[in-house]
N, C-alpha and C positions, 0 to 999 in steps of 0.2 A: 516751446520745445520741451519744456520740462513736464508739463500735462502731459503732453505725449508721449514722451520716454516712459513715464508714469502708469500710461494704458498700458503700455505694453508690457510693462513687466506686473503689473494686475493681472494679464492674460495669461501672461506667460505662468506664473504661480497657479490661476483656477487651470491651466490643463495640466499642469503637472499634480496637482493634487492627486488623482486617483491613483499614480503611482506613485509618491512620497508620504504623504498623509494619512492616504489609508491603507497603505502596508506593501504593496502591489508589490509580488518578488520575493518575500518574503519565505517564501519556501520554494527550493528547487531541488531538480532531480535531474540526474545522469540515467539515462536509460539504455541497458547496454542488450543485444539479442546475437549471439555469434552463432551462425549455423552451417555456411556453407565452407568448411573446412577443405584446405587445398590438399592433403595428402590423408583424410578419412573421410569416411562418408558423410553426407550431407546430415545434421538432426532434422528433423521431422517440424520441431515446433519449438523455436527460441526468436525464431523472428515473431509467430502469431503472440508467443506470452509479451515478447517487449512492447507490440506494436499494442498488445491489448491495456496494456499496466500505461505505458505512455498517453494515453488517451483515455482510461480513468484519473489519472495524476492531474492531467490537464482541465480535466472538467470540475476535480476538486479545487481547481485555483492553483494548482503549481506551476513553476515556470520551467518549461522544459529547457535545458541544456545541451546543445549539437557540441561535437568533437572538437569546433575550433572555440569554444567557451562560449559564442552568443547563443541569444535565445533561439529554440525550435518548433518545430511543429509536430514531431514526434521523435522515436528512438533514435538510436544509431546502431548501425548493423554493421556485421562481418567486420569488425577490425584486426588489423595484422596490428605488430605489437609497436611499430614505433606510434601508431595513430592512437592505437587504446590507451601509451602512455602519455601523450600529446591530450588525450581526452579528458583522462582524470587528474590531470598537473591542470589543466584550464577551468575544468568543473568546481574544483579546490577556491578558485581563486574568484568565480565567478559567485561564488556563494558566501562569499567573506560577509561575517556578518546578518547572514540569516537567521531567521529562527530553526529551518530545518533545511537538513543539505540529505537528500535522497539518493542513495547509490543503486539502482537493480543491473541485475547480471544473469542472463538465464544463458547457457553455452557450457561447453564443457570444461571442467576444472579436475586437479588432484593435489594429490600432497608427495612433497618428496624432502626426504632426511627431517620429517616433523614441520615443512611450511607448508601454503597451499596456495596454488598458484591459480589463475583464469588464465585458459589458453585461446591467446590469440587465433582467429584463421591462417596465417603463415607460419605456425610450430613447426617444426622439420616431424619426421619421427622413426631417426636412425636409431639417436641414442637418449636415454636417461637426460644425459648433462646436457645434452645438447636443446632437449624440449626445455628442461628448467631453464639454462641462460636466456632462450626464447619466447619465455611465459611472461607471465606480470604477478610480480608479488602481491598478494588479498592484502599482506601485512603494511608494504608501502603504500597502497591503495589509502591504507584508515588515517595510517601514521600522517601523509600528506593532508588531510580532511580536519585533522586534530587543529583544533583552535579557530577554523576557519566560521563555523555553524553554532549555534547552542546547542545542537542536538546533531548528532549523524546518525542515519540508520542507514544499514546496509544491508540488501536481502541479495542473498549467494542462493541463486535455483541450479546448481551448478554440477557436476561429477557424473553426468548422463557417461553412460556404457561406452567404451573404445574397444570395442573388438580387435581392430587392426592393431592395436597397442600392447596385446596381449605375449608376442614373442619379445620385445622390447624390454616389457616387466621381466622376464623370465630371465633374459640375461642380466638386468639390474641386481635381480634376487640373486642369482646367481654369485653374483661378482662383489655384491656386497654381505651375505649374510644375513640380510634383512629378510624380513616376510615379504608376501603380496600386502600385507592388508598395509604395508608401509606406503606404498604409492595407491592405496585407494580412497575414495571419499574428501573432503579438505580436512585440517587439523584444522584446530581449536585457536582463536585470534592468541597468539601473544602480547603483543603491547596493551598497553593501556591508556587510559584519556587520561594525558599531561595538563593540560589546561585547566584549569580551578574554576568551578562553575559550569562546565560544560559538560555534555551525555553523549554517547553512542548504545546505539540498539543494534544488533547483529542477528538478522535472521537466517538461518541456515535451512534447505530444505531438506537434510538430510541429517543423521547424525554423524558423528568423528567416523572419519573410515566406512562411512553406508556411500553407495552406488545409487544415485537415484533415476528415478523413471522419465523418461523424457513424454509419455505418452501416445497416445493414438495418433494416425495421420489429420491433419488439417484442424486440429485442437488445439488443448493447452496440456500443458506438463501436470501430473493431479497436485503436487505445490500451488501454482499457481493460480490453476483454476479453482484452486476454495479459496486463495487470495483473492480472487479479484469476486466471489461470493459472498465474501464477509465485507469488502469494500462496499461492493453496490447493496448490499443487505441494509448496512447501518454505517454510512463512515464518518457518522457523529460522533465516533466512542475516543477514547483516547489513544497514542501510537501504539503505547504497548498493549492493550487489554487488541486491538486489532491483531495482532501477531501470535498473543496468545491465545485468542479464540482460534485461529489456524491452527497452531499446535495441541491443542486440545480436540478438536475437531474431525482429523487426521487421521485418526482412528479409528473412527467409529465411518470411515467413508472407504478408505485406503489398505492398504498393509503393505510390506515389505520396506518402509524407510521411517524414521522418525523423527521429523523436523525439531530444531531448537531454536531458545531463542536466549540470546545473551545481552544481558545489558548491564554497561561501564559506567563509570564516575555520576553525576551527578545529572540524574530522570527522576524529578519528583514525579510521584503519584498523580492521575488527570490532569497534568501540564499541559502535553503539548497531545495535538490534535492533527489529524489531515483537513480538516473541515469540523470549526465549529457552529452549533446553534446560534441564530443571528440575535436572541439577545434576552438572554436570563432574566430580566428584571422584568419581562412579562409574560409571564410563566403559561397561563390562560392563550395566547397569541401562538407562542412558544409550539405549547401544544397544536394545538390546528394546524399546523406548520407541516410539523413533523405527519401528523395523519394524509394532507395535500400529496405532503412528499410517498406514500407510501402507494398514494391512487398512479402519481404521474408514472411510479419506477412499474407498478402493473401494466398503465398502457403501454410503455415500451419494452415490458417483457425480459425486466430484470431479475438477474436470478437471486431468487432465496424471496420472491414476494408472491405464495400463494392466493388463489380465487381467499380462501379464510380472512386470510389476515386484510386482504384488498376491503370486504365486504366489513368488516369489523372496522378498521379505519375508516368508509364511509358513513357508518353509521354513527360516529363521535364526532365526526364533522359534524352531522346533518343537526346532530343532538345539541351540539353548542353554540350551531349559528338559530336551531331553535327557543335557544336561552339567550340571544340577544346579543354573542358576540358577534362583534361585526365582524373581526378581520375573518373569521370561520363563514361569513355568510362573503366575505369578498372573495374567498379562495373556492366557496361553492358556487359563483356567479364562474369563475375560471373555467373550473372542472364543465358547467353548464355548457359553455361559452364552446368548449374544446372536446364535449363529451368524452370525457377520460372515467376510470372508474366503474363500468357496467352503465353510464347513465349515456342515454342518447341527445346527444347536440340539440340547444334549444338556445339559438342564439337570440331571437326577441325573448325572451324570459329571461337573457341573461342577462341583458341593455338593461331592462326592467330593475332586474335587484342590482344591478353596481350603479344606476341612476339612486336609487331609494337609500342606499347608506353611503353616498359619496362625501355628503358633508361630515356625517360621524365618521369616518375614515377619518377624513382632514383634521377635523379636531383632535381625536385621539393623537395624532401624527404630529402635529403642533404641540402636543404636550407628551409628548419625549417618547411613545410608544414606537419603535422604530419598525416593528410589524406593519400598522397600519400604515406609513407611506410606502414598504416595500411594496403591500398588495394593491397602493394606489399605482403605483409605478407598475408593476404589471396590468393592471387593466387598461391604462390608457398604452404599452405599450402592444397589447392584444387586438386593440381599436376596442375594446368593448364602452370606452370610456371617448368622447372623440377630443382631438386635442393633442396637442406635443407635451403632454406632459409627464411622462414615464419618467425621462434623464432629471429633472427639477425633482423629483419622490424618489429617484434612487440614493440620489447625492443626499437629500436628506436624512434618509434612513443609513444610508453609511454612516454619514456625522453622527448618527444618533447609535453611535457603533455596531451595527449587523453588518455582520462580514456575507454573508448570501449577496445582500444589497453591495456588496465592495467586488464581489465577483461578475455577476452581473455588470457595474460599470467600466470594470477592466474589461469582460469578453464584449461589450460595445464599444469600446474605444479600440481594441483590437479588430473587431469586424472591418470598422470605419479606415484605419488606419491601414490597411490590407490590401 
């Protein structure tokens, strides 16, 4: 009896491992898209920016968060405000202890008497007092998040044009002595990160008091979509230089709004990450990696990855697996294998080379290179290699801390489990 109890909780530990061990969870996000407003007109594009940004988040390993706190499969839309409160009090709680707790918001927002509110689908829009009591405070939103994450970032794509809202403002202005620009654009976060040791990043897509563009039909918001440019470009970099490359960027693409980015208490420099490189200490691997990554994000025709840079990255592959690195010559058998890159499918020549350095793979793999089991793991999960060996090379390349290889075992235990 006690063997047995024994197995079983052996078992029970190797499957939980890819979620306790090696990190699984570890960054989540609320993804919010409000569009179809019950007393304004419908926005054009906050469902496409959420539905797009949730499904980059997802692929970089985040765990998405649904309205009732468990996990999702994408955003969440249209909420009136008892639900959008109901969302972010569960989101709070669900990420207790993350590394990264991720807020997005793309829908209409403003500010009133200096706060700024995200408005719900079921706003009234008689009066002033009446949309704020019916709004959701940006400020209770953070304030709830504080302590909960080491990091929160929150990006506000928020304060798209209310037309319909324009007699509304007039008697606000009116009746209180304030300007328009009072109720325009969000204000500036008040509070601050209480917690000791913990960070918030605030991205804003617009400045204090700016009105921003919602965009073209069946697109994205121009926020947005150089968000999600600079994500799929490189989302190796760290959170903030991500957000600040947007804001620098923005410019030189855009005009009339000027995105900000604010960040609280304690964000050491290159900390924290949406996706890191699977493992610094072999810098050479590393490399090849990062070139593989640049041919696959061409053939599927991601944006910010020119024919240039495609053709250039091929050829530092080709250069290094001709200097005899192997993981460059295993990720050139891939490309072969998948014709990606401008190179056309040549599956018997790709058998050929992932047969010829399967054992230097192994070996390097066995002595701590956690590259080379990733890319044995991907050959044999491509069949190029034959054999159930892929899940045995990923697990070991996670142990050997490559987080690629830890995502990877998460989206196959999630496929399986499904």
């Amino acid at each position: 009896m006690f063997s047995r109890c024994r197995l079983i909780c052996l078992l029970l530990v190797f499957f939980l491992l890819p979620q306790v061990a090696l990190g699984r969870g570890q960054r989540f996000a609320l993804v919010i898209g409000n569009a179809h407003y019950g007393n304004w007109d419908t926005l054009r594009n906050p469902t496409n920016d959420a539905s797009a940004i949730a499904n980059e988040l997802k692929a970089l390993g985040f765990t998405l968060i649904g309205a009732d706190g468990k996990p999702s499969d994408g955003p969440v839309l249209d909420l009136g405000q008892n639900r959008f409160i109901e969302a972010y009090l569960n989101f709070a709680e669900a990420a207790r202890g993350a590394d990264i707790a991720l807020i997005y918001y793309a829908g209409h927002g403003m500010q009133i008497g200096g706060r700024s509110y995200l408005l719900p689908v079921d706003v009234p829009k008689q009066r002033i007092r009446l949309i704020q009591a019916n709004s959701v405070s940006l400020d209770d939103i953070l304030q709830e998040l504080d302590g909960k994450a080491r990091l929160t970032v929150a990006v506000f794509d928020a304060c798209r044009e209310i037309p319909e809202l324009d007699p509304v403002v007039q008697r606000a202005v009116r009746g209180s002595g304030l300007s328009r620009s009072a109720f325009r654009g969000l204000a500036r976060v008040r509070g601050k990160v209480h917690t000791v040791g913990q960070g918030r990043l605030v991205a804003y897509s617009g400045a204090a008091g700016q009105v921003v563009a919602d965009g073209g039909r069946d697109s994205h918001s121009p926020y947005t979509e150089l968000l999600l440019e600079v994500l799929r470009k490189n989302p190796y970099q760290p959170v903030e230089t991500i957000f600040q490359n947007v804001v620098s960027r923005f410019s030189q693409h855009y005009g009339g709004q000027t995105p900000e980015l604010l960040i609280q208490g304690n964000v050491p420099p290159r900390h924290y990450y949406f996706i890191r490189h699977g493992d610094k200490r072999n810098p050479d691997a590393d490399s090849a990696y990062k070139s593989y990554h640049v041919l696959i994000g061409w053939a599927r025709k991601r944006t910010g990855i020119d024919e240039n840079r495609m053709k250039r990255s091929r050829k530092k592959l080709r250069k290094m697996a001709a200097e005899g690195n192997v993981v460059a010559k295993g990720l050139l058998s891939l490309i072969l294998w998948n014709g990606y890159g401008g190179m056309s499918s040549n599956k018997e020549m790709a058998i050929k080379d992932a047969y010829s350095i399967r054992n230097s793979l192994a070996w390097k793999a066995d002595n701590g290179n956690s590259y080379a089991s990733l890319v044995l793991g991907m050959l044999y999960e491509n069949n190029i290699l034959s054999g159930s060996g892929a899940e045995e090379w990923y697990r070991k390349s996670a142990r050997d801390g490559n987080e690629i290889a830890k995502l990877k075992i998460n989206s196959r235990l999630s496929f399986l489990t499904h």
